[in-house]
CHARMM-style PDB file with segment names, atoms N, HN, CA, C and O in Angstrom:
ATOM      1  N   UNK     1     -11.671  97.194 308.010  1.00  0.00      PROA
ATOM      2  CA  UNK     1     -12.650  96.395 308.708  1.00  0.00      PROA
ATOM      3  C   UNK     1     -11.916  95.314 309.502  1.00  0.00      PROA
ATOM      4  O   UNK     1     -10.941  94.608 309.245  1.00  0.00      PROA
ATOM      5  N   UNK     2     -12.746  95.433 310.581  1.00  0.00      PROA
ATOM      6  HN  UNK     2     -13.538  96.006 310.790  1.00  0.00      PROA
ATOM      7  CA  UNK     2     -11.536  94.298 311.555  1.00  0.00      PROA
ATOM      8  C   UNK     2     -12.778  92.452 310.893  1.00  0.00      PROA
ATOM      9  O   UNK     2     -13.880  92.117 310.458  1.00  0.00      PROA
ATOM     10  N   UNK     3     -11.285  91.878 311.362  1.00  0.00      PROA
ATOM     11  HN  UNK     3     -10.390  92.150 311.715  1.00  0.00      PROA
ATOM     12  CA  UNK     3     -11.658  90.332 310.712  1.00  0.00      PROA
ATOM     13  C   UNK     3     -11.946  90.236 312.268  1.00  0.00      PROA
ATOM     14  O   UNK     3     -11.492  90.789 313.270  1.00  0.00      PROA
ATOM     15  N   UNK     4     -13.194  88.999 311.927  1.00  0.00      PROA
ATOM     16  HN  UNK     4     -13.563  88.550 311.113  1.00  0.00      PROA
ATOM     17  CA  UNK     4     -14.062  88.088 312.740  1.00  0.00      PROA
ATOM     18  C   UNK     4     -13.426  87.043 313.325  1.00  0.00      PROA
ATOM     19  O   UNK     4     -13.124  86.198 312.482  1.00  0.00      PROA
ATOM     20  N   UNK     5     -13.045  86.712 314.620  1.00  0.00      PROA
ATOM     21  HN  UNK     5     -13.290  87.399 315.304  1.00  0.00      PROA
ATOM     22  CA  UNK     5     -12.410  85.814 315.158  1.00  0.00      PROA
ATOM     23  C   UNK     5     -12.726  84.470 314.786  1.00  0.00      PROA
ATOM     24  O   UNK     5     -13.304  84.510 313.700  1.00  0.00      PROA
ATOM     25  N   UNK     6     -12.635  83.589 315.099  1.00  0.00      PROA
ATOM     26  HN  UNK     6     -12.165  83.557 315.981  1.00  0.00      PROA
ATOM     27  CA  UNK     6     -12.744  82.208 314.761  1.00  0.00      PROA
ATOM     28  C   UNK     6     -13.909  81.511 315.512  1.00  0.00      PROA
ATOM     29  O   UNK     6     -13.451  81.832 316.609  1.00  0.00      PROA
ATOM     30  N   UNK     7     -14.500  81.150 315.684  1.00  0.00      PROA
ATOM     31  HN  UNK     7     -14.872  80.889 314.793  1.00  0.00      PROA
ATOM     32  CA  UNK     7     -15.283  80.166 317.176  1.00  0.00      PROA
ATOM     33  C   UNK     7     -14.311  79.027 316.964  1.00  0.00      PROA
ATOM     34  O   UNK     7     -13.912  78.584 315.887  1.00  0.00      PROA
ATOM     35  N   UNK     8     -14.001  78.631 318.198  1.00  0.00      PROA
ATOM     36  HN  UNK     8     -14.325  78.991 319.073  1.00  0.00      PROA
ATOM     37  CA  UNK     8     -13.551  77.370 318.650  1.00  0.00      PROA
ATOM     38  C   UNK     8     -14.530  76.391 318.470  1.00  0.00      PROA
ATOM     39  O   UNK     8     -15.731  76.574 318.265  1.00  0.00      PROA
ATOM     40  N   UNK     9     -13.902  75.303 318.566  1.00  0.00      PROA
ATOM     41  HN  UNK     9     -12.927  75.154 318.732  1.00  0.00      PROA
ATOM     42  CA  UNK     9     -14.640  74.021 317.983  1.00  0.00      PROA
ATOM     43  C   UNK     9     -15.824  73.762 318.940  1.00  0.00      PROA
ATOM     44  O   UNK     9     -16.938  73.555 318.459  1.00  0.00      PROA
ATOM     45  N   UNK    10     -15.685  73.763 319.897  1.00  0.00      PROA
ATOM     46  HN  UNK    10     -14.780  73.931 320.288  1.00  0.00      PROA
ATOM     47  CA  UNK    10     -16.377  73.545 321.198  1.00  0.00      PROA
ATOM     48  C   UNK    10     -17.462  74.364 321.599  1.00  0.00      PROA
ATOM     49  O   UNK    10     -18.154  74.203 322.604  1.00  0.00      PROA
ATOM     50  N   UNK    11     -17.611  75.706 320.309  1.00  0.00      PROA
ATOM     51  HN  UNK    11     -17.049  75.837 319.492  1.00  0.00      PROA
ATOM     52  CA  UNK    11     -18.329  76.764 320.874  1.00  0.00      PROA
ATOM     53  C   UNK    11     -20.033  76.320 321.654  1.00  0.00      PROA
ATOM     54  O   UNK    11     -20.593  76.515 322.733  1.00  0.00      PROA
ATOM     55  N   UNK    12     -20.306  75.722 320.508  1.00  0.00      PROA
ATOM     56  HN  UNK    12     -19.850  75.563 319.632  1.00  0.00      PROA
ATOM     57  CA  UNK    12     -21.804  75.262 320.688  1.00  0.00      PROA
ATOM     58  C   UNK    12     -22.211  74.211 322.119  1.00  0.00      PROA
ATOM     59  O   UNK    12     -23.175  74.348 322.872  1.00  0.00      PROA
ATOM     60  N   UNK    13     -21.247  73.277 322.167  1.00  0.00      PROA
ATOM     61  HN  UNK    13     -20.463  73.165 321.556  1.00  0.00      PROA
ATOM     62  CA  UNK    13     -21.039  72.531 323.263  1.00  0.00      PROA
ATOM     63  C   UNK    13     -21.211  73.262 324.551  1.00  0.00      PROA
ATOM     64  O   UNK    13     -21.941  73.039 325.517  1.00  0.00      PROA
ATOM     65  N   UNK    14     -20.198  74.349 324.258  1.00  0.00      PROA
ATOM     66  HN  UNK    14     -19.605  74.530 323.473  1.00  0.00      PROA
ATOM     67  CA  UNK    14     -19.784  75.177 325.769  1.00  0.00      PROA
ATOM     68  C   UNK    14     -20.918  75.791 326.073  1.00  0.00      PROA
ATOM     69  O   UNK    14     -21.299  75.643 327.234  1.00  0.00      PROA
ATOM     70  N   UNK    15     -22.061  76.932 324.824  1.00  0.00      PROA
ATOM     71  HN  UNK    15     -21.751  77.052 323.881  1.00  0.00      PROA
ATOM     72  CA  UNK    15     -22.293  77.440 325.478  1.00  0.00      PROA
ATOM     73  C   UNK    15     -23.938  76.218 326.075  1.00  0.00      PROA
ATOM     74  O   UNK    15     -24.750  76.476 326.963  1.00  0.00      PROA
ATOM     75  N   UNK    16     -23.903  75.377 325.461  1.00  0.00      PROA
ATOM     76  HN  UNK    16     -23.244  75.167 324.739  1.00  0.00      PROA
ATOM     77  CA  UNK    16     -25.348  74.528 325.564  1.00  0.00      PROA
ATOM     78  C   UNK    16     -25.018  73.531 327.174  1.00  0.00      PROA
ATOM     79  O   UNK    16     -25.673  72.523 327.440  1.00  0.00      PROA
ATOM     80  N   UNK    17     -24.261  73.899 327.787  1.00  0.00      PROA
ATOM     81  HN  UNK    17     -23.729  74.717 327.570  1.00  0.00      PROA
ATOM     82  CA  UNK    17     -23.794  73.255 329.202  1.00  0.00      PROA
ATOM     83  C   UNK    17     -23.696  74.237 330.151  1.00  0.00      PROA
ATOM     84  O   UNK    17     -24.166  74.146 331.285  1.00  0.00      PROA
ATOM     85  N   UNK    18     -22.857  75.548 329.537  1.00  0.00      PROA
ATOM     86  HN  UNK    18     -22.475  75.622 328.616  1.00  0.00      PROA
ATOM     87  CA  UNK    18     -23.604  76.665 330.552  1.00  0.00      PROA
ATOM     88  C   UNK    18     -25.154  76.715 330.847  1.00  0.00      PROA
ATOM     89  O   UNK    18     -25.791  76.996 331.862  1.00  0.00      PROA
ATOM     90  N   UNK    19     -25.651  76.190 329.090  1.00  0.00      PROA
ATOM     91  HN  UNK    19     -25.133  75.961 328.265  1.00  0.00      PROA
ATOM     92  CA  UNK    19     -27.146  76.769 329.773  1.00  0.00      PROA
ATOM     93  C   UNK    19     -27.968  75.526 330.408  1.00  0.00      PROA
ATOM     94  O   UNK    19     -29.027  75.630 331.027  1.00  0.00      PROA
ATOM     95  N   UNK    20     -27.285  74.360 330.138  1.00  0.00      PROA
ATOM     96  HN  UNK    20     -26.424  74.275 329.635  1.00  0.00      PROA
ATOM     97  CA  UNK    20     -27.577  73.069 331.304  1.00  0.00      PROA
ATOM     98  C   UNK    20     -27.212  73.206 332.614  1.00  0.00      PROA
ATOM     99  O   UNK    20     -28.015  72.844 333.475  1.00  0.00      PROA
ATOM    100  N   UNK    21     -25.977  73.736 332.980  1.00  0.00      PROA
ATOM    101  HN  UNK    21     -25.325  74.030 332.281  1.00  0.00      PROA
ATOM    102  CA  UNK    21     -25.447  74.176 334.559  1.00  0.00      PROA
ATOM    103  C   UNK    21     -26.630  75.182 334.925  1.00  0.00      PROA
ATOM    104  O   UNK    21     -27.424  74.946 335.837  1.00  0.00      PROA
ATOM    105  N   UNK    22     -26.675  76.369 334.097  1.00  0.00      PROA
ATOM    106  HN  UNK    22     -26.030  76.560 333.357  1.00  0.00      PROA
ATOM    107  CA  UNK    22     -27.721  77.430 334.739  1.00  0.00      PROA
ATOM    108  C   UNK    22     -29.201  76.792 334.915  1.00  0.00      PROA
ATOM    109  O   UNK    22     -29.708  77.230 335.948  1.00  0.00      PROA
ATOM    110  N   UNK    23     -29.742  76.219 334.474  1.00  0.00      PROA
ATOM    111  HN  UNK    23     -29.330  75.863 333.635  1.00  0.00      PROA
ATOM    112  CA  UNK    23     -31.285  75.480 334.239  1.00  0.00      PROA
ATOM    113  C   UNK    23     -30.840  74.384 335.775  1.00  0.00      PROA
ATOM    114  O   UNK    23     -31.309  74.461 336.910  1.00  0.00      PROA
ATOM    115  N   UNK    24     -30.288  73.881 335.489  1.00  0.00      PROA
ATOM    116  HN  UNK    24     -29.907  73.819 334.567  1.00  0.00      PROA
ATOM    117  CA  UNK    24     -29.840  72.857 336.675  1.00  0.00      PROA
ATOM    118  C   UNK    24     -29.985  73.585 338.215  1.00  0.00      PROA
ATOM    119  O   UNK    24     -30.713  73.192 339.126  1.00  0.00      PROA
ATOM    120  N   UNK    25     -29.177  74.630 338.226  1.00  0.00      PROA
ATOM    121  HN  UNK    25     -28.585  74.950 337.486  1.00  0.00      PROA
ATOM    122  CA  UNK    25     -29.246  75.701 339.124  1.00  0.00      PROA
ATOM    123  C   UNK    25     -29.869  76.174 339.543  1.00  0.00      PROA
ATOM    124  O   UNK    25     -29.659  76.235 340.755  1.00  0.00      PROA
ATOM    125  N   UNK    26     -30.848  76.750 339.168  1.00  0.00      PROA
ATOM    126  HN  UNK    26     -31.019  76.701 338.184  1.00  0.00      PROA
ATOM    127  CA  UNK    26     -31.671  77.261 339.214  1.00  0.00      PROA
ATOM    128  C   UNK    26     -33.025  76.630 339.403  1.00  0.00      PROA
ATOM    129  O   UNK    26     -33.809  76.931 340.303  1.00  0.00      PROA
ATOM    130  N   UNK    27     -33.286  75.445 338.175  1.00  0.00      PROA
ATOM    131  HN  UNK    27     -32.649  75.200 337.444  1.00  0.00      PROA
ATOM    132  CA  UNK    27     -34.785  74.749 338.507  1.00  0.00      PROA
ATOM    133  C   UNK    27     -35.029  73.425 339.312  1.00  0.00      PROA
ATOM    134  O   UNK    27     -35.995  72.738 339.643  1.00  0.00      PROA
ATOM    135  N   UNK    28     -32.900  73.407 339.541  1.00  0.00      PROA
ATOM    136  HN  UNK    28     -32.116  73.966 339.272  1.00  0.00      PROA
ATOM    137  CA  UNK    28     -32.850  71.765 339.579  1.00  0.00      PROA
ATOM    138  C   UNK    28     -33.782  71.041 340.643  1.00  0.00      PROA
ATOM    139  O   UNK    28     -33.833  69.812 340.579  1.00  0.00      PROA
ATOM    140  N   UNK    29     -34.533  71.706 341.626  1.00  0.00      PROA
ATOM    141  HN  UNK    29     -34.492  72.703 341.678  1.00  0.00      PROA
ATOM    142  CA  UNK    29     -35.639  70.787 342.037  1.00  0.00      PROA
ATOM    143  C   UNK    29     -36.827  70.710 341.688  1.00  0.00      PROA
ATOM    144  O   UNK    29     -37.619  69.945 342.239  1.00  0.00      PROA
ATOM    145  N   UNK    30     -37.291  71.882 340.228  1.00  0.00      PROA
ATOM    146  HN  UNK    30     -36.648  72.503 339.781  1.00  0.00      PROA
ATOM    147  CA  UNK    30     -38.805  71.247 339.706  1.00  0.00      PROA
ATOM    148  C   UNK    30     -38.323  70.301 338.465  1.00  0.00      PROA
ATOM    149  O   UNK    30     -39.201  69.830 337.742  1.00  0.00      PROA
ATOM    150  N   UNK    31     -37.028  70.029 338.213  1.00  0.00      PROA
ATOM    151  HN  UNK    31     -36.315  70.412 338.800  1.00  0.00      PROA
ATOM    152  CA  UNK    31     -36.776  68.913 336.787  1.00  0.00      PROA
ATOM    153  C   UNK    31     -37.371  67.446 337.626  1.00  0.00      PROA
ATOM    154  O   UNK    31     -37.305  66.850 338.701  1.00  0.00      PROA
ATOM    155  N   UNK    32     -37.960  67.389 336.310  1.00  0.00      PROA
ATOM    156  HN  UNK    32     -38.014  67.873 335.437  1.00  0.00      PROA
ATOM    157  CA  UNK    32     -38.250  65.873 336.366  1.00  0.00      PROA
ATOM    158  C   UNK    32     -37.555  64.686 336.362  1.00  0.00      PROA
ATOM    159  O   UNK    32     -36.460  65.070 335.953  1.00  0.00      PROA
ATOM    160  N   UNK    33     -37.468  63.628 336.523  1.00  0.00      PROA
ATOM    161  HN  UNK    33     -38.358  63.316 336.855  1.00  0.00      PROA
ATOM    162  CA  UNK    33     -36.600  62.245 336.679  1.00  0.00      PROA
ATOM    163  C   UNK    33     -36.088  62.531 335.048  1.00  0.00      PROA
ATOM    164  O   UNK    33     -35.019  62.775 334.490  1.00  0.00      PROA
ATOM    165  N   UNK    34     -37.379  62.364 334.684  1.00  0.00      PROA
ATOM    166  HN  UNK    34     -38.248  62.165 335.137  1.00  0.00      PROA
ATOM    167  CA  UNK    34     -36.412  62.149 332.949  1.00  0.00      PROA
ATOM    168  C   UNK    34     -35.748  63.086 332.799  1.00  0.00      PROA
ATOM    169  O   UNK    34     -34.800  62.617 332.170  1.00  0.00      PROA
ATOM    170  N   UNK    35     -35.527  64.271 332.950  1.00  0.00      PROA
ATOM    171  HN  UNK    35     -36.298  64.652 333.461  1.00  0.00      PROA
ATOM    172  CA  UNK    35     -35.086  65.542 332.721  1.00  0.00      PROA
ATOM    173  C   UNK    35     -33.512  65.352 333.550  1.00  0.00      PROA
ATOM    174  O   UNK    35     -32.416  65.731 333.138  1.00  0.00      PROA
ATOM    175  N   UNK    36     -33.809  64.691 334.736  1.00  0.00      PROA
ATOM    176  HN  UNK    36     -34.700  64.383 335.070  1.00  0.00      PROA
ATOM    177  CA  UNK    36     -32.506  64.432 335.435  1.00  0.00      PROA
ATOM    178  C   UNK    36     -31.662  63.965 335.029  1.00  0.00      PROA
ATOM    179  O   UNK    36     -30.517  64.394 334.889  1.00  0.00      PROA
ATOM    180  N   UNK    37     -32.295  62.605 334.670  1.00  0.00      PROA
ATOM    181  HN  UNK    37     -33.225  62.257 334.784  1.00  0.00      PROA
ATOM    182  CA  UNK    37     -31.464  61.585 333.602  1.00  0.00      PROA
ATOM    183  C   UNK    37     -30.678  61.730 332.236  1.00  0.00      PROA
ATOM    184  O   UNK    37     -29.588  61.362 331.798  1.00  0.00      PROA
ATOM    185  N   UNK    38     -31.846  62.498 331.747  1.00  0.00      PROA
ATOM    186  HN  UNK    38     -32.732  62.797 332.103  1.00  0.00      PROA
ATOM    187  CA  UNK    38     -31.423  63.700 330.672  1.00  0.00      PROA
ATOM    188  C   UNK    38     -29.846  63.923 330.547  1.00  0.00      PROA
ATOM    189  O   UNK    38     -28.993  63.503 329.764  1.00  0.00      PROA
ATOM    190  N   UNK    39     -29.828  64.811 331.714  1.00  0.00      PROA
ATOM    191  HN  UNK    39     -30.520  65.152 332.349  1.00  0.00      PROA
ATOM    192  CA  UNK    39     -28.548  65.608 332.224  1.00  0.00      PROA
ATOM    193  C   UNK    39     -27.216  64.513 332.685  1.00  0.00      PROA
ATOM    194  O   UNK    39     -26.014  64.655 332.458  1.00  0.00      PROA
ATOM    195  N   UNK    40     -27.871  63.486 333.348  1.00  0.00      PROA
ATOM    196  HN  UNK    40     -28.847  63.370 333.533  1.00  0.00      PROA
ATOM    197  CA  UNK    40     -26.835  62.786 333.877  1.00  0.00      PROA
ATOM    198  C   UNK    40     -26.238  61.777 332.522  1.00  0.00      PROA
ATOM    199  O   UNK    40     -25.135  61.287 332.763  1.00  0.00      PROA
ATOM    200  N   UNK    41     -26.748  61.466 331.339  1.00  0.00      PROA
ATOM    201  HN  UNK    41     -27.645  61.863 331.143  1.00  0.00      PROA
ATOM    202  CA  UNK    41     -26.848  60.562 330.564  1.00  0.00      PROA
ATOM    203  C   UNK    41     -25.900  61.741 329.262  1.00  0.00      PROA
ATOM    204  O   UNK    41     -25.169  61.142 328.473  1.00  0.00      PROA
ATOM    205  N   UNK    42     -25.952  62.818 329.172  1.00  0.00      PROA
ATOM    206  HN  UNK    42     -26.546  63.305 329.813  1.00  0.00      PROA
ATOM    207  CA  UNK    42     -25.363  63.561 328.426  1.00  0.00      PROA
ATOM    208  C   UNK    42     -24.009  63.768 329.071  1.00  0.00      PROA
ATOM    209  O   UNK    42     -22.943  63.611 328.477  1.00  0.00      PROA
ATOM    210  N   UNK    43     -24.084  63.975 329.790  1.00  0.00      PROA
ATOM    211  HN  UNK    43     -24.950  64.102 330.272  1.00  0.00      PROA
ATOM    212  CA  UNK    43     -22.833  64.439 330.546  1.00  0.00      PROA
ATOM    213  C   UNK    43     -21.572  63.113 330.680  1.00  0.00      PROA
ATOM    214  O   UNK    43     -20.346  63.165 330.772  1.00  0.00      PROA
ATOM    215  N   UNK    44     -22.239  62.330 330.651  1.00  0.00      PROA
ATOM    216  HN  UNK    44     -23.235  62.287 330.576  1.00  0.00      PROA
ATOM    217  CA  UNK    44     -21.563  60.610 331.153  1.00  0.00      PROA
ATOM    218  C   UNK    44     -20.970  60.147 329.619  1.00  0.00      PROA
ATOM    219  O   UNK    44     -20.372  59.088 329.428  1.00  0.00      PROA
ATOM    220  N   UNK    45     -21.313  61.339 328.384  1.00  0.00      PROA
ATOM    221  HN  UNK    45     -21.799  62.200 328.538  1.00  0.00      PROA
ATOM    222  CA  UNK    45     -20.463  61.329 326.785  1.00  0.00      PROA
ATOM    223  C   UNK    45     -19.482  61.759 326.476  1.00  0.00      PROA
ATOM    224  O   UNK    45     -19.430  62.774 327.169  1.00  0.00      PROA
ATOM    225  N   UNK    46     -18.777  61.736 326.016  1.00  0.00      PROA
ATOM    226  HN  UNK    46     -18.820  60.911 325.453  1.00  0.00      PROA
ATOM    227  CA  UNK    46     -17.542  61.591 325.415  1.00  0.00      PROA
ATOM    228  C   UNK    46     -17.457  63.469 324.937  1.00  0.00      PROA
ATOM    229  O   UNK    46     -18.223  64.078 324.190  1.00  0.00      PROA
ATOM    230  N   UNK    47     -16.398  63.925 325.597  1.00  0.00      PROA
ATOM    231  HN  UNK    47     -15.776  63.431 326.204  1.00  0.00      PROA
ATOM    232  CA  UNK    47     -16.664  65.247 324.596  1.00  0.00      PROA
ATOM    233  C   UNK    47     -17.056  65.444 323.396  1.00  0.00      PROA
ATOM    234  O   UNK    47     -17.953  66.273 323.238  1.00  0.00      PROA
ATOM    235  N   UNK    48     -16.471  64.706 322.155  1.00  0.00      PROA
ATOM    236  HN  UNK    48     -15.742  64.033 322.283  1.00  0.00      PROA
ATOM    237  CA  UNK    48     -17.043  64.342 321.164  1.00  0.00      PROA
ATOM    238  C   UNK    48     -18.204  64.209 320.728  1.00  0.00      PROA
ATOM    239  O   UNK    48     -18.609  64.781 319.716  1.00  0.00      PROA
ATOM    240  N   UNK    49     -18.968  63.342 321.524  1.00  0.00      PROA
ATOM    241  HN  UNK    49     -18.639  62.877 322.346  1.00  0.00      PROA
ATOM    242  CA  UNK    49     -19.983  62.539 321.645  1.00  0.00      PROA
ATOM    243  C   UNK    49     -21.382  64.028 321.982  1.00  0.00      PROA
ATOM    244  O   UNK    49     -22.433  64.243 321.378  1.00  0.00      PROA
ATOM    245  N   UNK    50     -20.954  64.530 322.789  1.00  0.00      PROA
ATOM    246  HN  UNK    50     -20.100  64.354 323.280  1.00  0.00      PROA
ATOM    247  CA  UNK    50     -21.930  65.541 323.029  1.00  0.00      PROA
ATOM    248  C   UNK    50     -21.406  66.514 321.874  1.00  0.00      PROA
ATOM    249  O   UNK    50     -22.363  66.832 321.168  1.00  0.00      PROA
ATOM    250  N   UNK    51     -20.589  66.910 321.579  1.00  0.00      PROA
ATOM    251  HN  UNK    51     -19.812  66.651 322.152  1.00  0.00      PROA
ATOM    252  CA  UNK    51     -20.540  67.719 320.589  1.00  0.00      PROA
ATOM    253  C   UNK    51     -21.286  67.663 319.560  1.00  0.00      PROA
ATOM    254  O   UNK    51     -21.861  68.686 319.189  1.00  0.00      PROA
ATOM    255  N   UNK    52     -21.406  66.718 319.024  1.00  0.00      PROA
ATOM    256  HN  UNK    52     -20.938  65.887 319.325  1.00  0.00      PROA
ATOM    257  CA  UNK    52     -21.994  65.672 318.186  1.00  0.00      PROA
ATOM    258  C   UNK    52     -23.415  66.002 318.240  1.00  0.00      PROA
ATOM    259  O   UNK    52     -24.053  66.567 317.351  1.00  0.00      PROA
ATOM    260  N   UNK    53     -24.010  65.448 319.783  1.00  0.00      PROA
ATOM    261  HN  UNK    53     -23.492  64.990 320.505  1.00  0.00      PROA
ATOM    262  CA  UNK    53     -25.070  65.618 319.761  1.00  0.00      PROA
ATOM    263  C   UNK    53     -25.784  67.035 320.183  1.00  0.00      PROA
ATOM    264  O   UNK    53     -27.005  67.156 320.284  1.00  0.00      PROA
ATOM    265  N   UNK    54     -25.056  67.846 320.360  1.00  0.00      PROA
ATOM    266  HN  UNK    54     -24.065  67.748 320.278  1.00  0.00      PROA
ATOM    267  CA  UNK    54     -25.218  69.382 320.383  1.00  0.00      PROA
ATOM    268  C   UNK    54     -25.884  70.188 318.679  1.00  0.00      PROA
ATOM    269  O   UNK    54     -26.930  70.770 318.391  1.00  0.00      PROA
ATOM    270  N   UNK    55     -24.352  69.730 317.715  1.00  0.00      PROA
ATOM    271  HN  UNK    55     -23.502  69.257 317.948  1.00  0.00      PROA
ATOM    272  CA  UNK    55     -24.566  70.177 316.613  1.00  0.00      PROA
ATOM    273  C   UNK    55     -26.017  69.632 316.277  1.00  0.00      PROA
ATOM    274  OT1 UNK    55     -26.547  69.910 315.201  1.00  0.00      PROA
TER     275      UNK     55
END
């Protein structure tokens, strides 16, 4: 049986910003102010910091 790779630390982070870039992309002119802010206010964290608030 083959062994299961590892996830990197970052996994959850990475993929929860792809799916902020894609949403952004895609809806970014029906998001709302707060929704904007949202984005701009997460992003303006500390890698850590969003990791954090990912998990």
């Amino acid at each position: 049986m083959s062994e299961i790779a590892p996830l990197s630390c970052t996994y959850y982070l990475d993929y929860f910003e792809y799916l902020l870039a894609f949403v952004q992309q895609q809806y970014g002119p029906l998001l709302s102010e707060r929704e904007t802010d949202f984005l701009r206010r997460f992003r303006a964290l500390s890698e850590k910091g969003r990791c954090l608030y990912v998990r």
